[in-house]
Jmol script that loads the backbone (N, CA, C; Angstrom):
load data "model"
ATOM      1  N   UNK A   1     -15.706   6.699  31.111  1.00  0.00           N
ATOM      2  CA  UNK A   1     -15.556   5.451  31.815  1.00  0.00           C
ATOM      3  C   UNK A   1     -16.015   5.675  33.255  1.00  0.00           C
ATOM      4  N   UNK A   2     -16.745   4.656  33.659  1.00  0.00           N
ATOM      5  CA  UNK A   2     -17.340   4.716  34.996  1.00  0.00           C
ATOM      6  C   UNK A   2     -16.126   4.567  36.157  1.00  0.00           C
ATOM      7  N   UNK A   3     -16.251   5.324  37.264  1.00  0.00           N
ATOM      8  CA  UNK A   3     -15.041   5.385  38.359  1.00  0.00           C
ATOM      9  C   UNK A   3     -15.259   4.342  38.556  1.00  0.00           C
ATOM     10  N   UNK A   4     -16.531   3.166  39.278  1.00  0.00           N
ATOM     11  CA  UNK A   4     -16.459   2.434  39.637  1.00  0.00           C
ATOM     12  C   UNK A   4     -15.452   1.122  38.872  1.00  0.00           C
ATOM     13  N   UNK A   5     -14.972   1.087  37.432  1.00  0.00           N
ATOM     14  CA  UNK A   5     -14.069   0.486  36.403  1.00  0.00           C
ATOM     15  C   UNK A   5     -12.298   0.501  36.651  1.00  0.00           C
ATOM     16  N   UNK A   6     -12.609   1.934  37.092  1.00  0.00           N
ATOM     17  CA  UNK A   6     -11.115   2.328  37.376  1.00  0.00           C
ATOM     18  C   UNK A   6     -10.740   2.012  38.923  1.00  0.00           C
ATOM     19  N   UNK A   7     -11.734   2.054  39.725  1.00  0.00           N
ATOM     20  CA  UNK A   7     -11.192   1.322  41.255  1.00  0.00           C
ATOM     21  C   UNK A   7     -10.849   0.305  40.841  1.00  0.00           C
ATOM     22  N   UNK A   8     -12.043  -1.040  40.181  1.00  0.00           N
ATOM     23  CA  UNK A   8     -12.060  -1.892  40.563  1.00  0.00           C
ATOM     24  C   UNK A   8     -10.526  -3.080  39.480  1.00  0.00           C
ATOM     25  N   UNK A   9     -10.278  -2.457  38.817  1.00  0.00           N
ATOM     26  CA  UNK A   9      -9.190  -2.977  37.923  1.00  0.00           C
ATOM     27  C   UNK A   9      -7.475  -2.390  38.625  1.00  0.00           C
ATOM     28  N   UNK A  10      -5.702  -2.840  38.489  1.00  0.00           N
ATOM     29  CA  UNK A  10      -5.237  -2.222  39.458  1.00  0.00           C
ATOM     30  C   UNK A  10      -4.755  -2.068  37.925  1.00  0.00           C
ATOM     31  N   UNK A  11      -4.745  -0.235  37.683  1.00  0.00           N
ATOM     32  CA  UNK A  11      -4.160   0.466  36.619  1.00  0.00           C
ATOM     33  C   UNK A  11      -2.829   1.100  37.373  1.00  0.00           C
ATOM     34  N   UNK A  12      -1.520   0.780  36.207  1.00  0.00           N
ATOM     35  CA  UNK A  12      -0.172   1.696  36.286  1.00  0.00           C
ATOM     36  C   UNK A  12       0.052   3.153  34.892  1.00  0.00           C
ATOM     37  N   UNK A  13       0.099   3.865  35.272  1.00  0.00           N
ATOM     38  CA  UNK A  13       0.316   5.262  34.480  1.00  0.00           C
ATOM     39  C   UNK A  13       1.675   5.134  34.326  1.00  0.00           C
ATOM     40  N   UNK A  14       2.192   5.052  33.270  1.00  0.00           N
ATOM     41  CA  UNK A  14       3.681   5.487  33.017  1.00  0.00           C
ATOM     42  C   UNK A  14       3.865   7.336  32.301  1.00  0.00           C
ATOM     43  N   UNK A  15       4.800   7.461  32.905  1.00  0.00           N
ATOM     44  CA  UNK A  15       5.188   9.198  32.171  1.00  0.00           C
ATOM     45  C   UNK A  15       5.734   8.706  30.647  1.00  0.00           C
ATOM     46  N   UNK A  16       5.720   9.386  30.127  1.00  0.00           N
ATOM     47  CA  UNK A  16       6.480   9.347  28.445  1.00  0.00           C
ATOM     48  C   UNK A  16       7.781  10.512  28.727  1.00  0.00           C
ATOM     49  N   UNK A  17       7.983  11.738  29.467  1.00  0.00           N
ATOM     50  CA  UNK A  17       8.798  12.239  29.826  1.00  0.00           C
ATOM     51  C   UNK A  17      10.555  11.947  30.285  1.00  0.00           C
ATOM     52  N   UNK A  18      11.062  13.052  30.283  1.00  0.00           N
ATOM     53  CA  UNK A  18      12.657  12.632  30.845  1.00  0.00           C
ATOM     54  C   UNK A  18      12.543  11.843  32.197  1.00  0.00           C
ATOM     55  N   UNK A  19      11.691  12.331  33.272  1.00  0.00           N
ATOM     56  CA  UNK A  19      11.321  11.846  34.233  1.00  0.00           C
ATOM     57  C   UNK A  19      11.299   9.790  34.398  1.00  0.00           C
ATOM     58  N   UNK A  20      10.751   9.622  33.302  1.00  0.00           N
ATOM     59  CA  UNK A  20      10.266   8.303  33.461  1.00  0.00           C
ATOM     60  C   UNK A  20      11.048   7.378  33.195  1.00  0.00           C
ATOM     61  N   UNK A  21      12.342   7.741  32.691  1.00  0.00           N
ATOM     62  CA  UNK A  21      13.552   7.358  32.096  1.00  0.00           C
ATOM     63  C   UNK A  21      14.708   7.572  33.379  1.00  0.00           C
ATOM     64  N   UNK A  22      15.265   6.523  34.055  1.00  0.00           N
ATOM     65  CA  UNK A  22      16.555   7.373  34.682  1.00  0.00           C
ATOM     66  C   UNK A  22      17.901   7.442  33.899  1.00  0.00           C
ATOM     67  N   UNK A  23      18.654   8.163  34.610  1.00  0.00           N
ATOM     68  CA  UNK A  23      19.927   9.006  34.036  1.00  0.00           C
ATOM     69  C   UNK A  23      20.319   8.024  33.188  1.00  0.00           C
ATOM     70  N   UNK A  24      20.721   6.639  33.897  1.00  0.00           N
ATOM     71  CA  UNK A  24      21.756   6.025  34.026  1.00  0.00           C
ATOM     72  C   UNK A  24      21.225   5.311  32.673  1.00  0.00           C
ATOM     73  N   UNK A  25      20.122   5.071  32.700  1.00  0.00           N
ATOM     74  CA  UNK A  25      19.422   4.153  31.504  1.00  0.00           C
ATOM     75  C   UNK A  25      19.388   4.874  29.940  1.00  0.00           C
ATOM     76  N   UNK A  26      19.036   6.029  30.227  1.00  0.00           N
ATOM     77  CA  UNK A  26      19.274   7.514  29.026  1.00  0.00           C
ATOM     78  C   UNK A  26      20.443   7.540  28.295  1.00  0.00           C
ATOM     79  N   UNK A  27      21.768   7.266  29.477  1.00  0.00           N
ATOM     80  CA  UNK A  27      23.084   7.322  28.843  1.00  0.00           C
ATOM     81  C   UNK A  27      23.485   6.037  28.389  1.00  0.00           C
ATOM     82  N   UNK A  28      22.837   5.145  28.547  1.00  0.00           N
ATOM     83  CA  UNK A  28      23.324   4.019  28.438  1.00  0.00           C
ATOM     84  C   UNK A  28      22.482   3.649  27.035  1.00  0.00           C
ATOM     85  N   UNK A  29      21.425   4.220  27.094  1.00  0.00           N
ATOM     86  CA  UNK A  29      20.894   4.202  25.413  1.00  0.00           C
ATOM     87  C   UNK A  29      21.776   5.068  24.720  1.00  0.00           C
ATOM     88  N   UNK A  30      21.775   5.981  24.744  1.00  0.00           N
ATOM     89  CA  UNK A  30      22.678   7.126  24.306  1.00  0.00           C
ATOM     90  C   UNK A  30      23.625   6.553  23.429  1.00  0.00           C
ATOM     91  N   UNK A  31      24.257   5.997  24.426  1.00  0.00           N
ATOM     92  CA  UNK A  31      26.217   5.209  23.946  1.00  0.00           C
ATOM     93  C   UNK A  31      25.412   4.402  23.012  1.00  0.00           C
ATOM     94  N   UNK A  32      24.272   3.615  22.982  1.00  0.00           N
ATOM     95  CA  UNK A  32      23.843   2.434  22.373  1.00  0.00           C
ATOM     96  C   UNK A  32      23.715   3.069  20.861  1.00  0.00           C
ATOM     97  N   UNK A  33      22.990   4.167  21.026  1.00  0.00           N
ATOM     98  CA  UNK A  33      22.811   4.873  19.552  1.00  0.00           C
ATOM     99  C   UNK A  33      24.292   4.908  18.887  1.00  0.00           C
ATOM    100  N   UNK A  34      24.504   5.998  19.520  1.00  0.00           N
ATOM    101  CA  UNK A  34      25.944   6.098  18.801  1.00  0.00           C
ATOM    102  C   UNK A  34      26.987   5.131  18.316  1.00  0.00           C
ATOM    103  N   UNK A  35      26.766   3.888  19.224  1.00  0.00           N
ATOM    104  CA  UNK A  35      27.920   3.024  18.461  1.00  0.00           C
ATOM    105  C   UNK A  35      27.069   2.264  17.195  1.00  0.00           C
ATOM    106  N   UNK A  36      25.877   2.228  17.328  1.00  0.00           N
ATOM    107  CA  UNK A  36      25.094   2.256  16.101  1.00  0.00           C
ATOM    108  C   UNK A  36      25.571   2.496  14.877  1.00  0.00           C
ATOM    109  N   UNK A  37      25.436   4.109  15.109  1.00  0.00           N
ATOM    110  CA  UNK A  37      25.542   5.001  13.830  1.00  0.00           C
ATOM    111  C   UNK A  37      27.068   4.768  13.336  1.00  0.00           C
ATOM    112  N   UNK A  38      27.974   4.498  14.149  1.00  0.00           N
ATOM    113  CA  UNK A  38      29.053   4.803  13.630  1.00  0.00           C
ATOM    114  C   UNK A  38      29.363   3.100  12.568  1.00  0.00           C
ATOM    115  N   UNK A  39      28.899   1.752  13.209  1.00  0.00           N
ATOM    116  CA  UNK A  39      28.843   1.028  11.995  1.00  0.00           C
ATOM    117  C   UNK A  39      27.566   0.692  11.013  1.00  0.00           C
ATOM    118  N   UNK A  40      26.581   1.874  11.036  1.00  0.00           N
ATOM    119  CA  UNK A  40      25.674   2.210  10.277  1.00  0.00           C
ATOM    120  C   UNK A  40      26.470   2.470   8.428  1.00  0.00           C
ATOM    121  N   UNK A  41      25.726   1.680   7.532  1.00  0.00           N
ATOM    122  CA  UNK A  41      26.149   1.719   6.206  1.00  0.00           C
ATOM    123  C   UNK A  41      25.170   2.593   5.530  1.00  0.00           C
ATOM    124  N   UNK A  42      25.016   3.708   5.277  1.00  0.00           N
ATOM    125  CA  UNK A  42      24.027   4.361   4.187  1.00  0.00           C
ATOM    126  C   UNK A  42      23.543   3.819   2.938  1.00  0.00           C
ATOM    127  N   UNK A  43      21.958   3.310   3.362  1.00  0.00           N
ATOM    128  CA  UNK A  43      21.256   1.977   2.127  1.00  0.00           C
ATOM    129  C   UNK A  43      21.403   3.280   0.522  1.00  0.00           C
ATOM    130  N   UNK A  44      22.306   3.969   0.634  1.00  0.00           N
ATOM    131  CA  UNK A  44      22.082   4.816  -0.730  1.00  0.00           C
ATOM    132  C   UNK A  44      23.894   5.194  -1.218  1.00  0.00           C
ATOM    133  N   UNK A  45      24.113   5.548  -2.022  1.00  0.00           N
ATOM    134  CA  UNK A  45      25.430   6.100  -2.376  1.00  0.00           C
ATOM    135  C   UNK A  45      25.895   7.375  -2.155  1.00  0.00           C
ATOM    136  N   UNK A  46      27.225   7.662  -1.644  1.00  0.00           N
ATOM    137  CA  UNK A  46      27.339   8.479  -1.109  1.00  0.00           C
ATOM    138  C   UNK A  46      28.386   9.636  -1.293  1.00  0.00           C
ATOM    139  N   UNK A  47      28.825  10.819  -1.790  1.00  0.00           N
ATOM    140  CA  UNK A  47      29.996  11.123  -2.032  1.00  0.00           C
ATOM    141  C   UNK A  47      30.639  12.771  -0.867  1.00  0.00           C
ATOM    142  N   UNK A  48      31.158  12.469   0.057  1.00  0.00           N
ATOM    143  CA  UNK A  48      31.463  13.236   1.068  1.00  0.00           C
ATOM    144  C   UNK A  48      32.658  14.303   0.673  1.00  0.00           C
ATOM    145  N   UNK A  49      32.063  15.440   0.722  1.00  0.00           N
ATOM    146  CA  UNK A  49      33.339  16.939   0.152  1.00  0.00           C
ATOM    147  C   UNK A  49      32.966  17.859   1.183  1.00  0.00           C
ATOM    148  N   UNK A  50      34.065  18.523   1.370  1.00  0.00           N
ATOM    149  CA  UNK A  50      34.518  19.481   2.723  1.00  0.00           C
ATOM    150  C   UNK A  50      32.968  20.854   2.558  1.00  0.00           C
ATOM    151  N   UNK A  51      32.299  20.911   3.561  1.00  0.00           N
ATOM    152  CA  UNK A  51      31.462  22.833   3.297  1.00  0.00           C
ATOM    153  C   UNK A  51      32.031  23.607   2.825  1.00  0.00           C
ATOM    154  N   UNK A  52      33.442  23.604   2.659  1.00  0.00           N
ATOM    155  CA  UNK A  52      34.277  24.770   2.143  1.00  0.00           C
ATOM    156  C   UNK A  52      33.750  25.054   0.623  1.00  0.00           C
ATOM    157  N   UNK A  53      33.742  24.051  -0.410  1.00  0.00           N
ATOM    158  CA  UNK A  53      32.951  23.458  -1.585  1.00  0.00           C
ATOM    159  C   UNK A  53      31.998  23.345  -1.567  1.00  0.00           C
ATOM    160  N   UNK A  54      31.006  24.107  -0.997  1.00  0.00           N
ATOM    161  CA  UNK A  54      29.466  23.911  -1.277  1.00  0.00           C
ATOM    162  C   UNK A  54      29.197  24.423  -2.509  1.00  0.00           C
ATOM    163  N   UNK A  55      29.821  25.326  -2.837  1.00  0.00           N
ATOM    164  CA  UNK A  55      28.951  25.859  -4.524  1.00  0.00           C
ATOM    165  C   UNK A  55      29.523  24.623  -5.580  1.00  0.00           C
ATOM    166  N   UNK A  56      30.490  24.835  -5.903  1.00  0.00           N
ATOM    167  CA  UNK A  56      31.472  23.383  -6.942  1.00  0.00           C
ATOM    168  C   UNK A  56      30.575  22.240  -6.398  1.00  0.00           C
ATOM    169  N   UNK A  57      30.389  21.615  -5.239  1.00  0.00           N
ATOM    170  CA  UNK A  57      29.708  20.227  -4.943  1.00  0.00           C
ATOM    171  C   UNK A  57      28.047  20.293  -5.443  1.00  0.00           C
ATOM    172  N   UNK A  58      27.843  21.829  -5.269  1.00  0.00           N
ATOM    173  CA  UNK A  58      26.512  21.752  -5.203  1.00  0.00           C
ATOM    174  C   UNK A  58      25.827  21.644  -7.088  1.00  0.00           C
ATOM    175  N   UNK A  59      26.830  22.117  -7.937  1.00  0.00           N
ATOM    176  CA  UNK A  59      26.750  22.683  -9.801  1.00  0.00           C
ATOM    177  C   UNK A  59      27.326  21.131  -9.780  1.00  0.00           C
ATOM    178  N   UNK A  60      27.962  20.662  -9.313  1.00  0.00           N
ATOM    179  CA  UNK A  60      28.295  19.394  -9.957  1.00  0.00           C
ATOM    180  C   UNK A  60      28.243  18.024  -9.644  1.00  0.00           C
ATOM    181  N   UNK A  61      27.171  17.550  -8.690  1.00  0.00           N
ATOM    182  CA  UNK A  61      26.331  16.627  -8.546  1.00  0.00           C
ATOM    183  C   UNK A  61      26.412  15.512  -9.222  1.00  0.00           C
ATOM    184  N   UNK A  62      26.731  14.588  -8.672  1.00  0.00           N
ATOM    185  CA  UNK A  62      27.177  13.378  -9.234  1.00  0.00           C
ATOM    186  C   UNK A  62      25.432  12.164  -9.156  1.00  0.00           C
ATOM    187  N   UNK A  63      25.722  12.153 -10.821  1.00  0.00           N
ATOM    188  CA  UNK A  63      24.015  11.476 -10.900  1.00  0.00           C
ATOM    189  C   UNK A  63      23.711  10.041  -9.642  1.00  0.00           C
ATOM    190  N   UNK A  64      22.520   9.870  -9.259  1.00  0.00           N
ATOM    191  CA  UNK A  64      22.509   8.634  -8.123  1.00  0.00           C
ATOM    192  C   UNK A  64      23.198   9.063  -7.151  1.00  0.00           C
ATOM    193  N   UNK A  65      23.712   9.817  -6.250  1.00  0.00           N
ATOM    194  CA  UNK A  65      24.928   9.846  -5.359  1.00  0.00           C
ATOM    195  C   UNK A  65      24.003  10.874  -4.395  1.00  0.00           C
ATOM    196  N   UNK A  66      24.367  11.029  -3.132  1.00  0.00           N
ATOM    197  CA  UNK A  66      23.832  11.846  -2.179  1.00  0.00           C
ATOM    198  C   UNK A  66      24.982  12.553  -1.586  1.00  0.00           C
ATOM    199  N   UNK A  67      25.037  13.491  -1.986  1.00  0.00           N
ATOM    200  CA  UNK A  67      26.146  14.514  -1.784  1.00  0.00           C
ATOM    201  C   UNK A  67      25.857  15.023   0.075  1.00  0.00           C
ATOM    202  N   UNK A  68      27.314  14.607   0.777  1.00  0.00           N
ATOM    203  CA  UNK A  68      27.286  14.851   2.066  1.00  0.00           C
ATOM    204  C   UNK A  68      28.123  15.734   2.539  1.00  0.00           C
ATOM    205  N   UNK A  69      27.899  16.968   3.456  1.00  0.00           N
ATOM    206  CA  UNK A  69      29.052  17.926   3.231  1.00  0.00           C
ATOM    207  C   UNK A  69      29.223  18.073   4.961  1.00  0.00           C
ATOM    208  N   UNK A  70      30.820  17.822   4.908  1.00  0.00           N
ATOM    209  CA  UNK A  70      31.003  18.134   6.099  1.00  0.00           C
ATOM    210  C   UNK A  70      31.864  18.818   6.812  1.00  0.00           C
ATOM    211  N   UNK A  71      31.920  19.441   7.940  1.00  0.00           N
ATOM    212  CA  UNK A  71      32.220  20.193   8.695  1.00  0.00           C
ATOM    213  C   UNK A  71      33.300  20.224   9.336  1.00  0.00           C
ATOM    214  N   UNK A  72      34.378  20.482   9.355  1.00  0.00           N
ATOM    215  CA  UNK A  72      35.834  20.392   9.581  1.00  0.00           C
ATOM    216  C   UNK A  72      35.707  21.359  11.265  1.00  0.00           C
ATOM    217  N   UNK A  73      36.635  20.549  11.754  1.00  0.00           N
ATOM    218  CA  UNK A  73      37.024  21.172  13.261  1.00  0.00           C
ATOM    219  C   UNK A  73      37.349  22.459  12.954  1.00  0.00           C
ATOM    220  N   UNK A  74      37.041  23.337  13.820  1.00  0.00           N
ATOM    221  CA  UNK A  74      37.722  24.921  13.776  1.00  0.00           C
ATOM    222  C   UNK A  74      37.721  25.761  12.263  1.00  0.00           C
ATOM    223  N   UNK A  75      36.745  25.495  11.819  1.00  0.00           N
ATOM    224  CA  UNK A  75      36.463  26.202  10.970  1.00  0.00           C
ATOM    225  C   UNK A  75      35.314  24.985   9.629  1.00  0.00           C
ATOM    226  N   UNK A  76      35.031  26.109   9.131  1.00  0.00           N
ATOM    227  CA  UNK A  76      34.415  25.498   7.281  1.00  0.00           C
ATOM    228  C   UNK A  76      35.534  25.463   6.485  1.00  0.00           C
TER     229      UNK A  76
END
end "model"
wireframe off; spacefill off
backbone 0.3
color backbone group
């Protein structure tokens, strides 16, 4: 592209970076996600058993179902 194109038009560069984002706006998406997810419904079926049971959850798989394993405070 000819310089003379780029004087004569008034171009803004935005960053895509953390930079281009401030704090306040970051956290404030942030919270936005999260209260999201938490009344987020999973478009699939779902059956939730402790990591402690990963082998038993894992041999016995419930047909259609998406087996979710989760993580208990202070330990598996």
């Amino acid at each position: 592209m000819p310089a003379a194109v780029l004087r004569s038009v008034p171009i803004l560069l935005r960053g895509s970076g953390l930079g281009s984002v401030s704090p306040a706006r970051l956290l404030k998406a942030v919270a936005e996600l999260f209260d999201a997810c938490t009344t987020f419904t999973p478009p699939l079926a779902t059956v939730t058993v402790p990591l402690s049971t990963v082998t038993t959850a894992w041999l016995s798989q419930e047909k259609g179902k998406r087996t979710v394993f989760l993580i208990s405070p202070g330990g598996l």
